[in-house]
N, C-alpha and C positions, 0 to 999 in steps of 0.2 A: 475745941470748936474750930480754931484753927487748922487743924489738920484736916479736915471734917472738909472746911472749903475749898483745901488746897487740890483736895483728890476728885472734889464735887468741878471743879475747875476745871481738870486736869483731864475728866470722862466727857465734861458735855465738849472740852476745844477737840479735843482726839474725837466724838462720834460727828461734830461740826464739819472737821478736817478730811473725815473717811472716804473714801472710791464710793462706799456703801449708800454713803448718806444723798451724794449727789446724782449717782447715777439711778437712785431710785425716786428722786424727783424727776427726773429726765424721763425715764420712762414711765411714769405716770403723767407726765403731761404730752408725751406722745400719746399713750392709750385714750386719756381724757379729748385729746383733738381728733381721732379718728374716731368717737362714739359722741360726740358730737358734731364734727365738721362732714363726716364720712354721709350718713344718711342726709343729710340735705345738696351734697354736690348731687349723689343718686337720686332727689330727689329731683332737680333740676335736668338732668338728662331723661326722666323721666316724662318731664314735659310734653316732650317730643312724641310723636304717636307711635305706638309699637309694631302698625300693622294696620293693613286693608282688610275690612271688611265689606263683600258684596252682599246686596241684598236686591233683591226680584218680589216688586210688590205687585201681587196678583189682583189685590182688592179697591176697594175704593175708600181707603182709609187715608188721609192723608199725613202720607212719611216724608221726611224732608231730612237730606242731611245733615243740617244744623239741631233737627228738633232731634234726634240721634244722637249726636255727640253731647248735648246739654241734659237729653232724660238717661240715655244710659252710659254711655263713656266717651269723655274727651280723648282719651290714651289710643284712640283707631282713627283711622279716616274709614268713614262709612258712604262706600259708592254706589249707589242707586244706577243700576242697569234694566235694561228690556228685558222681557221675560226671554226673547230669543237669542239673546246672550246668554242665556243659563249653561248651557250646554260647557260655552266655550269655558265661562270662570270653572265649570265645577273639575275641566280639564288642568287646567293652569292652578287649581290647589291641587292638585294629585299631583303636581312636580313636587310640592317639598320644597319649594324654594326661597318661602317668606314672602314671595312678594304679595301674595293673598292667602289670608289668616282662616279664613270663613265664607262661607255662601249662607246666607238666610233669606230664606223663601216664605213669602207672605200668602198662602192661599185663603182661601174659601168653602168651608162645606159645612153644609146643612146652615145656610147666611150666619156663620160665624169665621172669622179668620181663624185659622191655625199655622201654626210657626214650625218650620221644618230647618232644624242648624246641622248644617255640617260643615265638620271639623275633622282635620288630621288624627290628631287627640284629645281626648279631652278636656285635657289641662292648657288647650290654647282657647278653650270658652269661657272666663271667668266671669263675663259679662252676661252670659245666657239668662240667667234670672233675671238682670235687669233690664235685658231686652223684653221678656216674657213682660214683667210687671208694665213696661213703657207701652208694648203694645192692649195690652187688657185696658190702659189708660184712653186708647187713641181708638179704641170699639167704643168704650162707656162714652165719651164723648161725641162719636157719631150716633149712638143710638138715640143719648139726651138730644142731638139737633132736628132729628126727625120725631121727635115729639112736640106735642103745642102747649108749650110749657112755659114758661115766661122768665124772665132773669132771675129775678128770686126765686122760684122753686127750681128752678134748677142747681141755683147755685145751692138749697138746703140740700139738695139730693148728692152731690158734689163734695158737700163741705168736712173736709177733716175731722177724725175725732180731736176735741180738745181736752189734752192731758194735765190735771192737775194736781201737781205731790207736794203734799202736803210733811212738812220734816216737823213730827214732835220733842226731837232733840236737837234745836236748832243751837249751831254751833258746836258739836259732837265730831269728830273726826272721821273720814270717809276713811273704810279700810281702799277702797278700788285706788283711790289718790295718793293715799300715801305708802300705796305696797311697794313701787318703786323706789322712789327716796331711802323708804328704810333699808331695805334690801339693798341698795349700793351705799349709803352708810354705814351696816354692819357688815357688809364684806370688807370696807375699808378698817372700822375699828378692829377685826379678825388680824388682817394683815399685818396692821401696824401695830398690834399685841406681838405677835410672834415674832417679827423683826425686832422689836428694842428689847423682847424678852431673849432673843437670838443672841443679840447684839451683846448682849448684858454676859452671857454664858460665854461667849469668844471670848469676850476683851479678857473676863478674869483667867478660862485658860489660855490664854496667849501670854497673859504674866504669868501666870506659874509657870511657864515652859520655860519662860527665859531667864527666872528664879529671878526677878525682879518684886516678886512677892515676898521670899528671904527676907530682904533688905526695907519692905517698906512695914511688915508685919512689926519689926521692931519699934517704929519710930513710930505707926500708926493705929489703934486700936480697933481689931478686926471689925466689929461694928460700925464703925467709922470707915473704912474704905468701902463695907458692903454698902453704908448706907447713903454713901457720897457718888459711887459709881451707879447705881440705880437712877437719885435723882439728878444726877449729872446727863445718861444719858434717858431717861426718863422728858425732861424737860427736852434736848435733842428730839424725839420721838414727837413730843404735844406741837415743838416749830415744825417740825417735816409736814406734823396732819394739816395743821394747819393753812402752811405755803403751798398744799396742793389743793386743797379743798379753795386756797384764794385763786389759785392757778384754775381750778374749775370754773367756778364762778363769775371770770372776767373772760373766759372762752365763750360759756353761755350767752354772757352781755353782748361780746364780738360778733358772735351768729347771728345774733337778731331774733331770739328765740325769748326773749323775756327774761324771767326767772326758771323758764324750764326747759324741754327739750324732750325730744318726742326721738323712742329708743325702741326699736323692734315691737313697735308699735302701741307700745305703751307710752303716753303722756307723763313725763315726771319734771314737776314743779317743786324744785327748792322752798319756792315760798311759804308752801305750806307748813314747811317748819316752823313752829313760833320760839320764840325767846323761851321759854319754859324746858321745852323739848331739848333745842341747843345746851343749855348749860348742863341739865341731868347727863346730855350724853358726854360730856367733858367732865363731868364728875364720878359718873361710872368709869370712863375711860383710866381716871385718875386714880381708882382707885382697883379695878380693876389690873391696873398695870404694874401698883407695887405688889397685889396678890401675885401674880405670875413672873416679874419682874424676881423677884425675891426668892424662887422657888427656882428658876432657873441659874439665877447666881449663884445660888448650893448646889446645882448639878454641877455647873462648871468648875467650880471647885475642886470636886472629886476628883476629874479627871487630869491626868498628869501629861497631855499632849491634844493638840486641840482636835486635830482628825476625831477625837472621843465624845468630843462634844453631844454629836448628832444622837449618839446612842446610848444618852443619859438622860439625855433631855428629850427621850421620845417619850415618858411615860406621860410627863407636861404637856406636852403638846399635843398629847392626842386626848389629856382632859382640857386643854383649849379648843380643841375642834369638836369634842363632843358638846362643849357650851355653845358652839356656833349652831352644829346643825341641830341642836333641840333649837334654838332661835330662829333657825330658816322653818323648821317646823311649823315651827309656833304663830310663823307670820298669817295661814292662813285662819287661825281662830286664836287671836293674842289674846282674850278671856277665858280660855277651855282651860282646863286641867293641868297639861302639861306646860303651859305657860306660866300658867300662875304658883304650878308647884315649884319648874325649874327658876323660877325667880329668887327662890327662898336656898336653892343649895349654890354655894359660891363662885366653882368653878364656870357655873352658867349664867348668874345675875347680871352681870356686866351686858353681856346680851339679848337673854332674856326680857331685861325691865327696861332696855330701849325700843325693843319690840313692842311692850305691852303700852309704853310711855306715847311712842310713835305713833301705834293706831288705833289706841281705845285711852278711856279717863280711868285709872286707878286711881282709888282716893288717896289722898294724901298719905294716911298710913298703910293703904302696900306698896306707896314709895319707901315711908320711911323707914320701916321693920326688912326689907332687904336690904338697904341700905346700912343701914345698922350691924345685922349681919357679915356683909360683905366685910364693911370695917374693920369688925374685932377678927376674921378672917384674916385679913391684910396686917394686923397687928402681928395675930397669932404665926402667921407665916414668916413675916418680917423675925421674928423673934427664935424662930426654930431655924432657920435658914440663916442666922445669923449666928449659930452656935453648929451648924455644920460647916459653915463659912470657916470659922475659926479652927476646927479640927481640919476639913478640907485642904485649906492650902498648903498647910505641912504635909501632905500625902504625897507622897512618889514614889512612883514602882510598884502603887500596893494596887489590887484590884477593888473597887471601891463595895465590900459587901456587906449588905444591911447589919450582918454580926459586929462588922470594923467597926461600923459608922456608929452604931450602937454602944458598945465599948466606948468610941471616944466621944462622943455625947454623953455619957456618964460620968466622966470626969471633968467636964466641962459644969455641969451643973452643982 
């Protein structure tokens, strides 16, 4: 057991110490402050108005351009000119020059107003419909005043639909709310699988290369290096998530945005995560991590120079990314089919059942029957990758082929 600690010591101070460890905190809390600090400085210069709009009101409605910028957009300065200025603005927007964005023209026929916009392009009218609805507003309202109608009925003929929803599963999880959250918490547990499952693959062949594995095989029983450098840097990997996830956290505080933050125009509030949620995801995560954790330290193994690494440990990695993207999948319907099946095969449950856990209520036992699963998976792996482990490090110069590995896995048993 001693030895056990000494190596468990020896992976988490080295993954502590690494270029690796800090410089991807670093760049995660740069990416975290430009996906949160980035859209609200944009949003602040946005303040500012993007552009004149003219407008030529022919009728007898009464346009103002205050009641303009409050009914359909703040982001223009809207110039109310003489109809005998028409002429001139609609010259001075055929420059292209930005300094007038639009001409809208208020006419009259058949005693209704009709709205006539021009624009450069299209895409410099985003307001158009709400100009449309603001003036359909400011007819119905002069129509209602020339009738002999009295406050109250007017105000019934006036009055907004009143919408009432009614939620029968009160306290139920929103999937619209919490699609974002999960989705930048599974891309993070993604990442940080691969990286300590990376991590895990380098460090062992980096000692084999410098046959510093010789030397410690003797004194160390291979189960015990595999299973002290896992949770050595295993634990490394759970502080990293964690000092970023703190690092998020207290960015969001800093902004003034609450507990959440408003992302390519989706709303995503941390809060919504409750204690329940959090700890299943640090328990898949956990367990998750010695399944892959353990399957990558027997590729690394194998290989007799690290450059080898990448192309041992592609078969793992690409049944890590195939449990990701059935989970980005799954986000849109985390009750369907393919959620609820890939929960149950291993390579996926770690992502899957944070999906399913994130945006809908599985009962208690289809937490616990993946979970379970998952386990004796983690076990199973641990235990086969720990009998390649101990053939693997004595390999050198050999090509590592399923026959070899095969062969010395038989004498191992």
């Amino acid at each position: 057991m001693k030895q056990f600690g000494l190596v468990f010591q020896y992976s988490f101070r080295e993954r502590l110490r690494s270029k690796a460890f800090t410089l991807t905190i670093y760049i995660a809390a740069v990416l975290l402050a430009a996906l949160i600090f980035l859209p609200k400085l944009l949003q602040s210069d946005s303040e500012s108005v993007d552009g004149t709009i003219a407008v030529v009101n022919k009728t007898d409605l009464a346009v103002t351009s205050e009641s303009l910028q409050q009914g359909v957009s703040p982001s223009y300065a809207w110039k109310l000119i003489e109809p005998s200025g028409e002429a001139e603005a609609l010259a001075q927007l055929a420059k292209d020059d930005d300094s007038l964005l639009g001409l809208a023209a208020i006419e009259e026929k058949n005693g209704k107003p009709v709205l006539s916009l021009t624009v450069n392009k299209l895409d410099d009218a985003p307001y158009a419909e709400a100009l449309g609805t603001y003036l359909q507003g400011a007819y119905t309202a002069s129509e209602l005043a020339k009738l002999t109608l009295d406050p109250a009925q007017k105000e019934r003929v006036t009055a907004a639909l009143q919408l009432d929803v009614q939620e029968l599963k009160a306290g139920s999880k929103s999937m619209f709310s919490m699609y974002m959250p999960i989705y930048l918490i599974s891309f993070m547990l993604y990442l940080l699988l691969y990286m300590c499952g990376g991590s895990v693959a380098t460090s062992v062949s980096v000692e084999k290369s410098s046959r510093v594995k010789e030397i410690l095989i003797t004194k160390v029983k291979p189960e015990q290096l595999l299973f002290g450098k896992v949770l050595g840097v295993g634990l490394a990997g759970l502080l990293q998530f964690v000092l970023i996830l703190g690092i998020g956290y207290g960015m969001i505080l800093a902004s003034g945005s609450g507990s959440g933050l408003s992302l390519f125009g989706f709303t995503v509030d941390f809060s919504m995560l409750d204690a329940k949620t959090m700890v299943l995801l640090v328990m898949f995560f956990i367990l998750g991590y010695f399944f892959y954790a353990a399957l990558f330290a027997a590729c690394g193994s194998l290989v007799s120079r690290s450059e080898e690494v990448n192309a041992v440990t592609l078969p793992v990695s690409l049944l890590m990314m195939g449990g990701f993207v059935v989970a980005l999948l799954s986000l849109g319907s985390p009750e369907g089919s393919l959620a609820v099946v890939s929960s149950y095969i291993p390579f996926a449950t770690p992502f899957a059942m944070f999906v399913r856990i994130g945006m809908s209520d599985p009962s208690w036992t289809e937490i616990l029957v993946p979970t379970l699963i998952l386990l004796a998976s983690s076990v199973l792996a641990c235990w086969i990758s720990a009998k390649v482990y101990q053939v693997g490090v004595l390999l050198y110069g050999q090509k590592p082929t399923p026959k070899l590995i095969y062969k010395a896995l038989r004498s191992t048993m």
